[in-house]
VOGU-3710 file (C-alpha; in Angstrom, 3 decimals, decimal comma):
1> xxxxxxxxxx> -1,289/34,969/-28,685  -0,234/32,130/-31,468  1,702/30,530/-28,682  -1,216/30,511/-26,006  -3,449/29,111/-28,938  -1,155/26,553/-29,903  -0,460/25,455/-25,720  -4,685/25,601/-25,589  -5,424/22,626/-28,636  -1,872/21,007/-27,566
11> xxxxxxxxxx> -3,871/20,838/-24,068  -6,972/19,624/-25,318  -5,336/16,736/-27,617  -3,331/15,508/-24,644  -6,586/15,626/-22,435  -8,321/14,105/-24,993  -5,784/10,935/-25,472  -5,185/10,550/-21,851  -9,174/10,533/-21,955  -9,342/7,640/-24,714
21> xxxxxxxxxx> -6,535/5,410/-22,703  -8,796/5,799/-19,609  -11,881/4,545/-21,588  -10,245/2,134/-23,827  -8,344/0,239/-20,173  -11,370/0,168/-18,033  -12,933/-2,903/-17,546  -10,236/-4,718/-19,783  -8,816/-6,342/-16,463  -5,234/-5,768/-17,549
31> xxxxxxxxxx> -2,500/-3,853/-16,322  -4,029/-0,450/-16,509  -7,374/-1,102/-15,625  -8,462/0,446/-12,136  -7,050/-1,260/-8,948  -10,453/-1,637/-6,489  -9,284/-2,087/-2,313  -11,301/-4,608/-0,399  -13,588/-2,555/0,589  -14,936/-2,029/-3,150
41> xxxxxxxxxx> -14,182/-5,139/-4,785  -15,164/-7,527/-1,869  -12,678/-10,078/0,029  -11,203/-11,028/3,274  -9,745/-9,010/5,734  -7,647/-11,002/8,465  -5,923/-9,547/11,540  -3,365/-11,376/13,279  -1,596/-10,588/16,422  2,303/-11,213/16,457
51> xxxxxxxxxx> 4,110/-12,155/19,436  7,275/-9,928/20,439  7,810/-10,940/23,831  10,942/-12,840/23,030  11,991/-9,845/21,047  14,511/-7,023/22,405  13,023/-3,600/21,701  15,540/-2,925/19,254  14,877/-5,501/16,697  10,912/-5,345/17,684
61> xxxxxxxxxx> 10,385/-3,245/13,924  13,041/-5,597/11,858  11,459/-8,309/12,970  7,900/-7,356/12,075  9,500/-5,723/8,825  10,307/-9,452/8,225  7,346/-10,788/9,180  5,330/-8,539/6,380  7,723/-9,581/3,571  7,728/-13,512/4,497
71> xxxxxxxxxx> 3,261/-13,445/4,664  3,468/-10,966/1,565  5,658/-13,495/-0,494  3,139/-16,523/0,641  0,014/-14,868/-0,675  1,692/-13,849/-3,555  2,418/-17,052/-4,610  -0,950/-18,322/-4,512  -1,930/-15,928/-6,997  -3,984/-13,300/-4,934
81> xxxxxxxxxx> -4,243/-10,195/-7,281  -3,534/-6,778/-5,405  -2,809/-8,146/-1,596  -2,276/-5,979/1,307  -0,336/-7,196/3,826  1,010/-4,484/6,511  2,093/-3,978/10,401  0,002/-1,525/12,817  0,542/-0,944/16,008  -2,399/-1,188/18,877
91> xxxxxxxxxx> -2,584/1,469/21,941  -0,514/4,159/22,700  2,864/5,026/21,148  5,618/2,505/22,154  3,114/0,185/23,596  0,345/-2,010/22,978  -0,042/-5,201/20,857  2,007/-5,342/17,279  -0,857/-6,802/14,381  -0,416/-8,041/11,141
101> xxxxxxxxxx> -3,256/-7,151/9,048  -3,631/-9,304/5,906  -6,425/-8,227/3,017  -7,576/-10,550/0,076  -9,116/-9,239/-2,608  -11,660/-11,351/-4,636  -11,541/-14,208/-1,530  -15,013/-14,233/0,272  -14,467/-17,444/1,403  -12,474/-17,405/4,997
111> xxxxxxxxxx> -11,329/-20,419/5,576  -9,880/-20,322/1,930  -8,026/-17,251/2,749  -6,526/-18,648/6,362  -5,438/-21,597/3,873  -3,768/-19,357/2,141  -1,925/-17,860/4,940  -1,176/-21,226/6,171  0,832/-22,033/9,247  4,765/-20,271/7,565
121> xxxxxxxxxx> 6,441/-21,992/9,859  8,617/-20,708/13,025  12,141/-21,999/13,001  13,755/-21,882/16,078  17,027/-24,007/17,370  16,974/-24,549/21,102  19,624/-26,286/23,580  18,304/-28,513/25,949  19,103/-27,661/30,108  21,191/-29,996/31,893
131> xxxxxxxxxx> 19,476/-32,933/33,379  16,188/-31,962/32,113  13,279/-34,488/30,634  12,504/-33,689/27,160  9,839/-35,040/27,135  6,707/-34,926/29,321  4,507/-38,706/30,360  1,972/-38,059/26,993  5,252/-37,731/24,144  5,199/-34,953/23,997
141> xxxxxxxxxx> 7,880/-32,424/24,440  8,711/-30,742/27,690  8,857/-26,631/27,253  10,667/-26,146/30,082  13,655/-28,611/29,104  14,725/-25,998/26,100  16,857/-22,859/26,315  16,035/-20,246/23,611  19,289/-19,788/21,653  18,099/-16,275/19,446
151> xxxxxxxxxx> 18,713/-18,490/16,537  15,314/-18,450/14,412  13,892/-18,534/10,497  15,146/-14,753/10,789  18,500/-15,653/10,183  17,479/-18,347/7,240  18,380/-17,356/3,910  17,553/-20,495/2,142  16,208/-24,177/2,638  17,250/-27,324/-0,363
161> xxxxxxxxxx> 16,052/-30,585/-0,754  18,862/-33,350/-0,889  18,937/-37,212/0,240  22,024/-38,416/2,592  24,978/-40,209/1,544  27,587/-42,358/2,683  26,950/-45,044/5,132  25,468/-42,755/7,870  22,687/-43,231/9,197  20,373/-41,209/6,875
171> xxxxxxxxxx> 21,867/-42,540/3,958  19,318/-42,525/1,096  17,640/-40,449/3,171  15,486/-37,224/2,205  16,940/-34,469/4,845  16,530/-30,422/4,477  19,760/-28,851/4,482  19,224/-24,954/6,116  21,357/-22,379/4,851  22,274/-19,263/7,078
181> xxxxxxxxxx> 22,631/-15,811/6,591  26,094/-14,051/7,832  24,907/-13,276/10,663  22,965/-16,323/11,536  26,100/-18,354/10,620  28,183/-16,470/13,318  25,871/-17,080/15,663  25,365/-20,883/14,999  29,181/-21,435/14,428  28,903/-19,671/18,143
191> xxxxxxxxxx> 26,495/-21,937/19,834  28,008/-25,042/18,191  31,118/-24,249/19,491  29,943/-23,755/23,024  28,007/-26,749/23,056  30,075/-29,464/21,618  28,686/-32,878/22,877  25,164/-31,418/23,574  21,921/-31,869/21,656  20,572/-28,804/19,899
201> xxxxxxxxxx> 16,389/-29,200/19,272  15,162/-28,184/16,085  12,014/-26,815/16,632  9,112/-26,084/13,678  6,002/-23,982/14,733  6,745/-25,182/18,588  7,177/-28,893/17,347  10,128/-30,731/17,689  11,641/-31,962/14,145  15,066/-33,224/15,342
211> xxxxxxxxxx> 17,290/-33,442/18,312  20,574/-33,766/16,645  23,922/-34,043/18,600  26,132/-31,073/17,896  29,575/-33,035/17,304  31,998/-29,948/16,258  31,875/-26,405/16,142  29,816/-26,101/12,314  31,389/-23,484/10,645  29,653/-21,728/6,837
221> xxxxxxxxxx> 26,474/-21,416/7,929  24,552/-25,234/6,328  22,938/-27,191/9,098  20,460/-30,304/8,113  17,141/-31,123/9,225  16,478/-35,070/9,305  13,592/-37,606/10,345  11,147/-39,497/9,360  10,610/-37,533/6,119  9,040/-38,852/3,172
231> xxxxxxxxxx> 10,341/-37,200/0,280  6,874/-35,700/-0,606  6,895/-33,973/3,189  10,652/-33,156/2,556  9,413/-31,063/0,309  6,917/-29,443/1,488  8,841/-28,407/4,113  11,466/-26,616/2,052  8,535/-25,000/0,349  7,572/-23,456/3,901
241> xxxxxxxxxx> 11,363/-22,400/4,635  11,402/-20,966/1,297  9,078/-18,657/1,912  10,477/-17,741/5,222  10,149/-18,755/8,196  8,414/-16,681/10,434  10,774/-14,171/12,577  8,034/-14,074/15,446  4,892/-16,308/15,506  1,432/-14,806/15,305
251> xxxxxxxxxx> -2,429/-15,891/15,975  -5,075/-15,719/14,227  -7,510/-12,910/16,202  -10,268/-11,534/13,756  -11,620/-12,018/10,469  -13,913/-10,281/7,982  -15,631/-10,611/4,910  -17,082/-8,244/2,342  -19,165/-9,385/-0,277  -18,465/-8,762/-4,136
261> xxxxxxxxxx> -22,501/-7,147/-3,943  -21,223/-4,628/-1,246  -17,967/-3,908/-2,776  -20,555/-3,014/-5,979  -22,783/-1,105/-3,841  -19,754/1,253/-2,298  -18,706/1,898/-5,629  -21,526/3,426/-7,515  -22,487/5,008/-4,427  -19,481/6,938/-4,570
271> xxxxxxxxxx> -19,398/7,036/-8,685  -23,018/8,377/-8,089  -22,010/11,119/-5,270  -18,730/11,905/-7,226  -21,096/12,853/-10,798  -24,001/14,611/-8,735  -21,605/17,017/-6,771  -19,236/17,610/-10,106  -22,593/18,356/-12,205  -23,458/21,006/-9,314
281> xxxxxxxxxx> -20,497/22,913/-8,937  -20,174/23,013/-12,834  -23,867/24,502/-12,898  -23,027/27,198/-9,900  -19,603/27,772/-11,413  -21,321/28,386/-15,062  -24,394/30,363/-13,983  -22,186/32,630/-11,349  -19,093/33,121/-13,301  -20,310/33,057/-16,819
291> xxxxxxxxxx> -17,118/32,562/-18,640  -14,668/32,541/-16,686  -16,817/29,215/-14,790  -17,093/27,633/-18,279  -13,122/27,534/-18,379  -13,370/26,163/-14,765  -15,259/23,449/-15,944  -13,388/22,356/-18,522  -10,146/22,421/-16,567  -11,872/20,590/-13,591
301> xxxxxxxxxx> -12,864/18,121/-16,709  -9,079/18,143/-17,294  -8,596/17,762/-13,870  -10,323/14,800/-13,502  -9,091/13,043/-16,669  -5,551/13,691/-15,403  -6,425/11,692/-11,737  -7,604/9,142/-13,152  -4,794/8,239/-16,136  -2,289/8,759/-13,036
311> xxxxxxxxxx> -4,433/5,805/-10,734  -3,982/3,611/-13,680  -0,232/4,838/-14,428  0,975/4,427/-11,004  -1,274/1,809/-10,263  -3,240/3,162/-7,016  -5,388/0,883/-5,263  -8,552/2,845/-4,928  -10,359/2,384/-1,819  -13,776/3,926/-0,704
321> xxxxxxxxxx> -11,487/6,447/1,609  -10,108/6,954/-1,582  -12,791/7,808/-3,327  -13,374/10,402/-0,738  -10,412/11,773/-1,006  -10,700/11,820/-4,872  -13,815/13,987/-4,039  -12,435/16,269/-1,685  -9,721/17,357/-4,050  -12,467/17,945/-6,687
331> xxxxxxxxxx> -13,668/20,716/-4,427  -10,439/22,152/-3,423  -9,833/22,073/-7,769  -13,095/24,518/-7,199  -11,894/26,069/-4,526  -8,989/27,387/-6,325  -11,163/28,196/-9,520  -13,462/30,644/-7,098  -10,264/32,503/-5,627  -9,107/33,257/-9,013
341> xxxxxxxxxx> -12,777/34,262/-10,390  -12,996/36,735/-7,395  -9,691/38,489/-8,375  -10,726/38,468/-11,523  -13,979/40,546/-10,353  -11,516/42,755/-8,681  -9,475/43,120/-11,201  -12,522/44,243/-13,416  -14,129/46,641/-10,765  -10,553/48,001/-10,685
351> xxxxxxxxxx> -11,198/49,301/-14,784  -8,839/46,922/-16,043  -8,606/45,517/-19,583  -10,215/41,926/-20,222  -6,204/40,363/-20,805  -4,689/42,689/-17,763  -7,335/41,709/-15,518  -6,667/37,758/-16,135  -3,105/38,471/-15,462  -3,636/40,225/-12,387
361> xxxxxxxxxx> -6,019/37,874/-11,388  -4,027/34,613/-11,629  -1,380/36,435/-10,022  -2,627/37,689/-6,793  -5,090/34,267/-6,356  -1,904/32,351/-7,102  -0,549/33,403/-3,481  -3,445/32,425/-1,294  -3,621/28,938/-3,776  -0,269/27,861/-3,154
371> xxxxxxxxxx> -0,083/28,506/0,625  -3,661/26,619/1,281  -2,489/23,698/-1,054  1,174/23,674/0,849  -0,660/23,015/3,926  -2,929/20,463/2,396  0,011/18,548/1,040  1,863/18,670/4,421  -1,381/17,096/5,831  -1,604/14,523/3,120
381> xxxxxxxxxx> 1,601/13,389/3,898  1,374/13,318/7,870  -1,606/11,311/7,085  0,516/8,771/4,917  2,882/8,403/7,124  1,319/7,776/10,218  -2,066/6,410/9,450  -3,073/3,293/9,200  -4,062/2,021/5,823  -7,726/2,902/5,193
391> xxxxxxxxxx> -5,780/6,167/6,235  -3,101/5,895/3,808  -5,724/5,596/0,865  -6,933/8,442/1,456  -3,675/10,892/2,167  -2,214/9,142/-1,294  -5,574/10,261/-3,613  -5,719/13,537/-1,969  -2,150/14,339/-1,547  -1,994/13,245/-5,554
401> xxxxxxxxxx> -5,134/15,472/-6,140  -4,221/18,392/-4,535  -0,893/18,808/-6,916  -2,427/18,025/-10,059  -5,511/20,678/-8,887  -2,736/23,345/-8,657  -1,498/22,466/-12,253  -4,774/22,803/-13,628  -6,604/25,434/-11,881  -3,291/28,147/-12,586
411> xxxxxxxxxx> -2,194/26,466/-15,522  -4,528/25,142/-17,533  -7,330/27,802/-16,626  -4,829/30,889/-17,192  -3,748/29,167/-20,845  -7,568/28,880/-21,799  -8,424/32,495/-20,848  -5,743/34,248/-22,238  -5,781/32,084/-25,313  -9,157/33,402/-26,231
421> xxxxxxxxxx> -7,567/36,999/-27,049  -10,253/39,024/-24,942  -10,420/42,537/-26,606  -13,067/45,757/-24,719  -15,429/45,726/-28,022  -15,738/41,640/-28,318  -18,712/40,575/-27,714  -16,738/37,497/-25,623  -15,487/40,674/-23,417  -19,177/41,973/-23,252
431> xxxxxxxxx> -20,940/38,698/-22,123  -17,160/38,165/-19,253  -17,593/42,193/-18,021  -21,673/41,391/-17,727  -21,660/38,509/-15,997  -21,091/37,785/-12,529  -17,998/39,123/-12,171  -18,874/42,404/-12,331  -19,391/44,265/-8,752
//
């Protein structure tokens, strides 16, 4: 009974601490104060549409892979706090157009947050067909004079500023040198070789930088970019390549802004719908189950305190679907709380002790808790894994709540119960036999 005790306060300090770090970090805007989504902070949400025609089916999802990582290191180097930058899929399975969905939060302004995107530019090296024009009667280039070669910005691993020597032409020069990856460098030590004598266009976001004569087969993997580069564009361009360049190109297709006022307005409408339903069950719980709905409370309480340290812990970005989700578990926490209180009844009507009925109880409830929640967890994760990201919000804050509900509906609960050394003549035993439990 000493040990239960002891487990009980031990319980109640740790919920009490976790409770002061939750209070104490919101608001502070550090690292463990709440992360809000776009849709309750405010921001931009841009959708772009990425072009995998050129792209076998085989490296369709490496490609876009790429894609995510090159946009997600731009906006993060402007400073954006909490960005979301992911691939979905339109249409049916294996099908359908491949978008890049880009969210902002804190930028209402959309043309700010296409600046931000920028134009990462596509790097592509193309060989030029035999006896073709290059160039069509305005100056510009002529599409139809280049021949894809497969080598693109995928294949870049690194871009560096440096200025020509010797007596070459580009002497003094600013010029990008482009470094290869190992595979890139196999391939361009490939074409090279193949194509010795023959001009190889350099082509950035489908205009033409240089038209270079390949003289040898290049061997390592280094290839320079030179023109009429001031050093001041020289470097801007490296910047771009440093970032990546873009594996497939994409356009621009739909935008959308939420306000900072709506963002508010989501939140304490779910704050407000969160309080009112926890203040209800804690009222139906208390007046129906007496004591046994008091404990409830206080381990939902518990409950609560513990999802909300672990959002600033882990650092979940809480979303209105997230919210929901938050909510949901809340009732399945109840849920749990009502199958054990019923047993308990049971258990009671059976002519059980107080202590062998709580026992019992938590034992047989345990069952029909653990296979619900296994199926709500296998859920949560189907949702993760296939949904999309409002989607994912959700699955994450329930899949998180339905775990911690288990721990503190047959844990916590059980501790609190037993702990309070329930004897036939106490009165404590008198008030839990008379209440609502009883049959």
């Amino acid at each position: 009974m000493f040990a239960l005790r002891y487990w009980s306060v031990l319980i109640l300090v740790a919920a009490g601490a976790l409770a002061f770090f939750v209070w104490t970090t919101t608001g502070s805007n550090g690292r463990f104060d709440f992360k809000l989504g776009l849709d309750l902070s405010g921001g931009t949400h841009l959708v772009y549409t990425a072009d995998t025609s050129k792209i076998s089916q085989a490296q369709i999802n490496d490609s876009l892979q790429t894609l995510r990582e090159v946009i997600e290191r731009r906006v993060n180097s402007f400073g954006v706090s909490e960005p979301l930058v992911q691939i979905e899929q339109g249409g049916a399975v294996g099908g359908g157009e491949h978008r890049l969905i880009v969210e902002l939060p804190g930028i209402t302004d959309v043309d700010q947050a296409i600046k931000l995107i920028g134009q990462t530019p596509l790097l592509e090296f193309k060989l030029v067909k035999e006896g073709a024009s290059t160039t069509l009667a305005n100056g510009k280039p002529n599409p139809a004079a280049f021949v894809d070669t497969g080598l693109t910005g995928k294949y870049l691993s690194s871009a560096a500023l440096q200025f020509g020597n010797g007596t070459s032409r580009i002497a003094g020069q600013p010029i990008v040198q482009v470094n290869f990856n190992p595979e890139g460098a196999k391939l361009f030590a490939q074409i090279t070789a193949d194509n010795v004598g023959k001009p190889l266009a350099i082509f950035l976001d489908n205009e033409l930088v240089s038209m270079p004569n390949i003289q040898e087969k290049i061997e390592g993997g280094s290839a320079v970019i030179s023109g009429s580069y001031t050093a001041d564009d020289a470097k801007l361009l490296v910047r771009n390549l440093n970032l990546g360049a873009l594996p497939v190109p994409i356009t621009l297709s739909s935008t959308q802004t939420i306000g900072a006022t709506l963002g508010d307005e989501a939140l304490h409408a779910g704050l407000l719908a969160g309080i009112a339903g926890f203040v209800i069950l804690a009222i139906f719980m208390i007046l129906w189950y007496r004591l046994p709905g008091v404990i409830a409370v206080v381990a939902l309480i518990i409950y609560g305190i513990m999802m909300l340290a672990v959002f600033k812990l882990i650092g979940v970005v809480l979303t209105a679907a997230g919210i929901a989700g938050f909510i949901l578990s809340i009732g399945l926490a109840v849920d749990a709380n009502v199958l054990i209180a019923e047993r308990l009844k049971e258990e009671l009507a059976a002519g059980k002790k107080a202590d062998e009925a709580i026992r019992e109880g938590f034992s047989r409830a345990w069952l029909a808790i653990r296979d619900s929640n296994i199926a709500h967890i296998i859920s949560a994760v189907i949702l993760y894994w296939f949904g999309t990201a409002l989607i994912k919000g959700f699955a994450l804050v329930f899949g998180l709540g339905v775990v911690i509900s288990m721990i503190s509906a047959i844990s916590i609960s059980r501790t609190f119960l037993l702990a309070l050394g329930l004897k036939e003549t106490s009165k404590v035993a008198h008030f839990l036999m008379r209440s609502g439990l009883r049959k």
